[in-house]
C-alpha positions, -999 to +999 in steps of 0.1 A: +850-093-477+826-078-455+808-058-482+794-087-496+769-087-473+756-059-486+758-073-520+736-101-511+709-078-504+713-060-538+719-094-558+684-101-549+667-073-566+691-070-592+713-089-621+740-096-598+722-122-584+738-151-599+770-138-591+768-136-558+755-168-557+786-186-575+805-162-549+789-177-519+785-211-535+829-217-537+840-190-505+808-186-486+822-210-455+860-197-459+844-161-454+818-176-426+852-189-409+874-157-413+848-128-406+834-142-374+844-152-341+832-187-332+834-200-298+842-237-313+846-255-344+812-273-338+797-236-329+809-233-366+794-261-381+758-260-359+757-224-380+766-238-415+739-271-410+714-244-404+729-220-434+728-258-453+689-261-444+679-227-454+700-226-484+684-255-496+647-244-486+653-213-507+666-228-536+640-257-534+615-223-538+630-209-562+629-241-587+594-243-576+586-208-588+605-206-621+586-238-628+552-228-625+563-194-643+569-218-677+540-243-669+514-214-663+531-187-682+500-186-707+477-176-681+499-152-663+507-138-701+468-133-699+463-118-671+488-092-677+478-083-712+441-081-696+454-055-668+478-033-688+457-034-718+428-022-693+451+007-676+463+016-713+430+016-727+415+038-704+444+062-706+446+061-743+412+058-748+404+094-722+432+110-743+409+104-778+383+114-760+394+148-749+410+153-786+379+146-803 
């Protein structure tokens, strides 16, 4: 159980993400209880009401950011078009250069 530590860090730069999350969602405090050593069982749940706050904070961000990716994704659809079109242009558009 210990290795899912380590999956944490790669569920949030890859597709396992979600898993992980439904992992931790229905064992996270079982595993919290079994892999470390608390002095008390209010040691226990001081550290899961801070784990509470912090899990809610990032989730709380996380809405907050997938809704302003669909309310604004117009301009950021822009703005990247703009920028690769620019980096592509001038690559494609040296290339036709030199062939010409």
């Amino acid at each position: 159980m210990k290795a899912l530590g380590c999956l944490g860090l790669l569920g949030t730069i890859t597709p396992l993400g979600p898993v992980y999350f439904l992992i931790m969602l229905f064992k996270g405090r079982e595993m919290a209880w079994q892999n470390r050593t608390y002095a008390s069982v209010e040691q226990y749940r001081s550290t899961m009401r801070v784990w509470n706050g912090w899990g809610v904070f990032c989730f709380t961000v996380l809405v907050l950011l997938v809704l302003a990716l669909f309310m604004f994704s117009h301009i950021f659809s822009q703005i990247i078009s703009q920028v690769v079109g620019g980096i592509f242009g001038d690559i494609f558009g040296g290339v036709t250069k030199v062939l010409e």
